[in-house]
C-alpha positions as CSV (number, residue, x, y, z in Angstrom):
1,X,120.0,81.0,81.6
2,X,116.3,82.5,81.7
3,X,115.0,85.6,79.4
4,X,116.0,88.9,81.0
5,X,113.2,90.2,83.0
6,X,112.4,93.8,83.2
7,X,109.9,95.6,85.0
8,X,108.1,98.8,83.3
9,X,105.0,98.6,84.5
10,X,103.2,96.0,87.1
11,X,101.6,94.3,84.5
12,X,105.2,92.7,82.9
13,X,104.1,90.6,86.7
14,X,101.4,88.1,86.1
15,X,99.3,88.1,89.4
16,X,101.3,85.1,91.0
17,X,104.8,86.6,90.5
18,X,103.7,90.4,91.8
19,X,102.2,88.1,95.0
20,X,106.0,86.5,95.0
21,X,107.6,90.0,94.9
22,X,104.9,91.4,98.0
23,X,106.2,88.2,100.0
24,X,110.0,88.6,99.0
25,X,109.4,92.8,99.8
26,X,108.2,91.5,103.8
27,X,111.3,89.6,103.8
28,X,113.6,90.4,106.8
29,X,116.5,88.7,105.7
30,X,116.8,89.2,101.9
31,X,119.1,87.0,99.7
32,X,122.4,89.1,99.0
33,X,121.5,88.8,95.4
34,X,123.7,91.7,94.7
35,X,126.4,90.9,96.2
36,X,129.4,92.1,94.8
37,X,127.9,93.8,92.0
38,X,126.5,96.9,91.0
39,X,123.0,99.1,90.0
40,X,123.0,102.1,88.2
41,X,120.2,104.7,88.8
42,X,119.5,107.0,86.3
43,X,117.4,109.9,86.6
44,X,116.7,112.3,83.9
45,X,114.3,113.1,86.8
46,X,115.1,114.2,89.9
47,X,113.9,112.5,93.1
48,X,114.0,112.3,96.8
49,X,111.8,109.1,97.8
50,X,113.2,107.1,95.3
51,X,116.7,107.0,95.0
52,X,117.3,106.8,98.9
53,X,114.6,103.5,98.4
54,X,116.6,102.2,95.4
55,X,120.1,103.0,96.7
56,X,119.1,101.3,100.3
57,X,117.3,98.5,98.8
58,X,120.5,97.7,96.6
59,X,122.6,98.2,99.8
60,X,120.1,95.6,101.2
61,X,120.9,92.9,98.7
62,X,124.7,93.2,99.1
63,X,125.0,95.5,96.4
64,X,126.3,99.2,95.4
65,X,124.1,101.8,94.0
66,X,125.0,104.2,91.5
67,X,123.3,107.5,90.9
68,X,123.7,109.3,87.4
69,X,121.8,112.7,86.9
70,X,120.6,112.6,83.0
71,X,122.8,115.4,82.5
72,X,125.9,113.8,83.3
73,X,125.4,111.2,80.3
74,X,123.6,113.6,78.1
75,X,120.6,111.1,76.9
76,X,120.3,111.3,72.9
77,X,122.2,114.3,73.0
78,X,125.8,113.4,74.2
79,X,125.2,109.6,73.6
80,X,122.4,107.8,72.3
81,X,119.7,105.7,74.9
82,X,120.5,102.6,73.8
83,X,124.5,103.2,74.3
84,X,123.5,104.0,77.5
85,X,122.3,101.0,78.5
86,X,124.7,99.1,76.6
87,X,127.6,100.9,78.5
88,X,125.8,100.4,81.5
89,X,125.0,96.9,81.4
90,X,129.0,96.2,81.1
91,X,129.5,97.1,84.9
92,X,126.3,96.6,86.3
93,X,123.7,93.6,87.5
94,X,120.6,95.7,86.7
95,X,119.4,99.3,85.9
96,X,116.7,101.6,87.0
97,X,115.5,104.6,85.3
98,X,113.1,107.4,86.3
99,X,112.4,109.2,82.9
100,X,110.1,111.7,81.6
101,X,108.7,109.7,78.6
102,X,107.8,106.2,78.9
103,X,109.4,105.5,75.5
104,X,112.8,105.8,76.9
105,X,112.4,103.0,79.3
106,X,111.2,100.7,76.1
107,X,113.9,101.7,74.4
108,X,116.3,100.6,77.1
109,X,114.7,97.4,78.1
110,X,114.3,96.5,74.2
111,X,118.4,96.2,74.6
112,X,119.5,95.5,77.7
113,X,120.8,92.4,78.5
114,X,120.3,92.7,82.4
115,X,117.1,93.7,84.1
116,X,115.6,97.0,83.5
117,X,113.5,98.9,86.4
118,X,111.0,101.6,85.6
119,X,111.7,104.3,88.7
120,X,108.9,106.6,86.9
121,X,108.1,107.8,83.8
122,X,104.5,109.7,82.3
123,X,102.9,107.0,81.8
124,X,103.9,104.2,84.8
125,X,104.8,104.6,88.3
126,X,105.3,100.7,89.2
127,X,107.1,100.3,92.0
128,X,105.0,103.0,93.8
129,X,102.3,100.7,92.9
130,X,103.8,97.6,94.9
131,X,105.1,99.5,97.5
132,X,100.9,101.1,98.3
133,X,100.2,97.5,97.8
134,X,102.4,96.2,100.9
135,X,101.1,99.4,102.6
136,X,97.7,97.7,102.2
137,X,98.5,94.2,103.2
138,X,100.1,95.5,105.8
139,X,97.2,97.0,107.1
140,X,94.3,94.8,105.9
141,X,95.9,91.6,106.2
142,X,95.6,91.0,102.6
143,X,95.2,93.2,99.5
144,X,92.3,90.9,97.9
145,X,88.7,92.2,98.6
146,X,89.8,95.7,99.4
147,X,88.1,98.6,98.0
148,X,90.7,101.3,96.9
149,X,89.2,104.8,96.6
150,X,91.8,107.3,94.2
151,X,90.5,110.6,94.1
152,X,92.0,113.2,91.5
153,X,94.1,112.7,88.4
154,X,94.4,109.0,86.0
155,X,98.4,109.8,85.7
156,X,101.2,107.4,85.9
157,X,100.3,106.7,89.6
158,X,96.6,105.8,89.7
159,X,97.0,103.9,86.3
160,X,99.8,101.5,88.1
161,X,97.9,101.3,91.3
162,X,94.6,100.5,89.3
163,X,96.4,97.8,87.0
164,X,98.4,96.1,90.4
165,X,94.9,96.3,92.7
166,X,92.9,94.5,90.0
167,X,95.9,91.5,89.9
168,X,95.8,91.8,93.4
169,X,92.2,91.4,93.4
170,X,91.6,94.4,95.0
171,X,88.0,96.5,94.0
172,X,89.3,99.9,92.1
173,X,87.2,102.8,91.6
174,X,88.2,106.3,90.4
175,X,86.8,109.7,90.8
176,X,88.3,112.5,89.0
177,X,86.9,115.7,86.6
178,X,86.1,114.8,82.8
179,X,89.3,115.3,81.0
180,X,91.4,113.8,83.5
181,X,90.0,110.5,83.8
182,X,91.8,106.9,82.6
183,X,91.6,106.5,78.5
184,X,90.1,103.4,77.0
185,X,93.4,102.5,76.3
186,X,94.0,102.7,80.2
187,X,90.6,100.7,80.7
188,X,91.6,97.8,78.3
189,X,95.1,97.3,80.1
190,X,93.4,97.7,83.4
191,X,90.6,95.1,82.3
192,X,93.5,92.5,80.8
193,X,95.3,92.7,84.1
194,X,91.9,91.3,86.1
195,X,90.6,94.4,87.5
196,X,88.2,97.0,86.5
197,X,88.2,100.8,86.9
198,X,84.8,102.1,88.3
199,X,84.3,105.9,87.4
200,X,82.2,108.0,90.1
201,X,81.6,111.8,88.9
202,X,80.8,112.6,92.7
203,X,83.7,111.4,95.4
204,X,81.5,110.8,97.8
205,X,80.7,108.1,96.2
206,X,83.9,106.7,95.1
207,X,85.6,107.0,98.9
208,X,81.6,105.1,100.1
209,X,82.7,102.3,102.4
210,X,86.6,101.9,100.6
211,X,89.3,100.8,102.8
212,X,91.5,103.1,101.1
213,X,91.4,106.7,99.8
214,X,94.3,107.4,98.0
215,X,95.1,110.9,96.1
216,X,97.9,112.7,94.2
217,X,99.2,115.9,93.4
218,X,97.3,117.3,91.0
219,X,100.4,119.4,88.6
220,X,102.8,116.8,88.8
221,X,107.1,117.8,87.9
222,X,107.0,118.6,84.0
223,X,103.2,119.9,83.8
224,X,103.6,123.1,85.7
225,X,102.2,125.1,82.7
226,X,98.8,123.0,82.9
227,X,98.6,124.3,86.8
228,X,95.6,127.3,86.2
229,X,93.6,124.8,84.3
230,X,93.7,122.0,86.4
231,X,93.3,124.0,89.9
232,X,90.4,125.1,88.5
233,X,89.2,121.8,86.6
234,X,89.9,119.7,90.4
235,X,88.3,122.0,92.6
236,X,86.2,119.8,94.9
237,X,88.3,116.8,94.3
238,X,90.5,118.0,97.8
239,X,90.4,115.0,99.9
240,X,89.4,116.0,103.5
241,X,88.1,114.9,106.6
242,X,84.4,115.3,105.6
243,X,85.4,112.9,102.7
244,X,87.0,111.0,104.5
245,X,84.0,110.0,106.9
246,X,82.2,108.3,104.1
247,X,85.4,105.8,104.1
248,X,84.9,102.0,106.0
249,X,85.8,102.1,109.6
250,X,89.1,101.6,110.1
251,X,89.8,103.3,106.4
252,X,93.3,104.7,106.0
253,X,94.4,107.6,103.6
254,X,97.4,107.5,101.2
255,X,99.5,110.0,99.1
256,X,102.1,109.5,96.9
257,X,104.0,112.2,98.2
258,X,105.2,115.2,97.2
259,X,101.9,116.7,99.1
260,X,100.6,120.4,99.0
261,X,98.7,120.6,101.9
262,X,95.6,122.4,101.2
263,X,95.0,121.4,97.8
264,X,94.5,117.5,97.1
265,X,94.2,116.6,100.8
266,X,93.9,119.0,103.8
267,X,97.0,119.0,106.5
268,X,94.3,116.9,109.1
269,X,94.4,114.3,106.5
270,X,97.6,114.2,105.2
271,X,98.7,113.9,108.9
272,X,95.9,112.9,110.8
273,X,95.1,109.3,112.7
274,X,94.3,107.4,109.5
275,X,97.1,109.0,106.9
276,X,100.0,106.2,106.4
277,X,102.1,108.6,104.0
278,X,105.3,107.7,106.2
279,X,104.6,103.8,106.3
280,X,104.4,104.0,102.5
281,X,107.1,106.0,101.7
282,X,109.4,103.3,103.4
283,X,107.6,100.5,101.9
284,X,109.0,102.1,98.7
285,X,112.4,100.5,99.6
286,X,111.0,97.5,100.3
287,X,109.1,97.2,97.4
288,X,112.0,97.7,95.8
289,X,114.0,95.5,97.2
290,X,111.3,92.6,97.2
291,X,110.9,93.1,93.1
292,X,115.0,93.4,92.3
293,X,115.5,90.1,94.5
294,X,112.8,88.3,92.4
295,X,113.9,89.9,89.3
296,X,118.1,88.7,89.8
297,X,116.9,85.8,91.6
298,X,115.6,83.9,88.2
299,X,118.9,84.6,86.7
């Protein structure tokens, strides 16, 4: 039997396996790979997009999803991470977690013996990152030689999408206030994985001829304290249809979603003619599905 794979971030892919899990994702007919077995989903987290993705996708495979809320197992207050997982991994094929701190997911991967899926954490957003990728092939025909515009805040999304475009081959470039741009940490990952991380100050000149233009809300769940500061630190940054005319021909725009209309992108873009926030929001289930099929198909 192989090494258990997990996924915490889109780099635990190398480029020809995340290319794998974008064909396996466009697959009509998935292999029942969890057929008669379980996932459990656990969010500490709460969420709307992505445990209706996970759930279907595992329903998709043959299998049954189950959802915990992280108060109903109490993480390292009622029982430790680890025994979690541990307990976990007795009934089910695989687990997904959408956490606060990334830590948590390394410390349930670090003893799982079935397949560990990062649904979210600070520092990661993965599958969000493969699902905006299939968005993008979808659209473009291919992900390599795209230019992918993200305007606003290097959080757990942008730093996914930036590592998974440059495997992809995909041009990155990022436009965001000072103090809210990637790390060098951030830059080293993003250089290892094959891409590079442009910085414009002005986003006119990030969104300049990109196929893509892709923005975020800027106070994301759990940083509602930092919400003066950064209103006032990403004014400017609100992607609109002015903005939006510097883009190629033919550009789209993406978002994450939640939105708040008004503030990172106006309601014309968010659900104007070029805006494929709906298209993207299912590809989350695909993406899904295409990465657990690869991940319990080496098994």
């Amino acid at each position: 039997m192989r090494p258990v794979r997990h996924l915490l971030e889109v780099d635990d892919l190398t480029a020809a396996e995340l290319s794998a899990v974008l064909e396996l994702a466009s697959e009509p007919s998935p292999s029942r790979v969890l057929e008669g077995r379980g996932m459990a989903l656990l969010f500490e987290k709460p969420s709307a997009r992505t445990r209706h993705s996970m759930e279907m996708a595992v329903v998709q495979l043959g299998g049954h999803p189950v959802s915990l809320a992280g108060g109903e197992v109490g993480i390292d207050r009622r029982e430790s991470a680890e025994d979690i997982i541990r307990t976990l991994a007795c009934y089910h094929a695989a687990i997904g977690a959408r956490v606060f701190d990334h830590s948590l997911v390394e410390r349930m991967a670090a003893v799982s013996p079935v397949p560990v899926v990062n649904m979210l954490s600070d520092q990661a957003h993965p599958l969000q990152a493969i699902g905006d990728l299939l968005t993008v092939a979808q659209e473009f025909g291919q992900v390599s030689g795209c230019r992918i515009a993200f305007v606003g805040d290097a959080n757990n999304v942008s730093r996914s999408l930036s590592i998974g475009a440059g495997m992809a081959g995909a041009e990155f470039v990022f436009s965001g206030p000072v103090g809210y741009r990637f790390n060098n940490a951030d830059l080293e990952r993003i250089s290892a994985a094959g891409g590079t991380a442009e910085v414009a100050d002005d986003p006119v000149q990030a969104v300049a001829d990109a196929h893509v233009v892709y923005t975020d809300v800027w106070v994301s769940m759990g940083e509602e304290d930092q919400a003066p500061e950064k209103m006032e630190a990403f004014a400017g940054y609100t992607v609109d249809e002015a903005l939006m005319a510097h883009a190629a021909p033919g550009a789209i725009f993406l978002h994450c979603l939640p939105a708040r209309p008004g503030l990172e992108a106006t309601p014309e873009v968010l659900y104007g003619p070029q805006s494929r926030i709906w298209q993207q929001a299912e590809n989350r289930m695909h993406a899904a599905r295409g990465l657990l099929a690869f991940l319990l198909g080496m098994t």
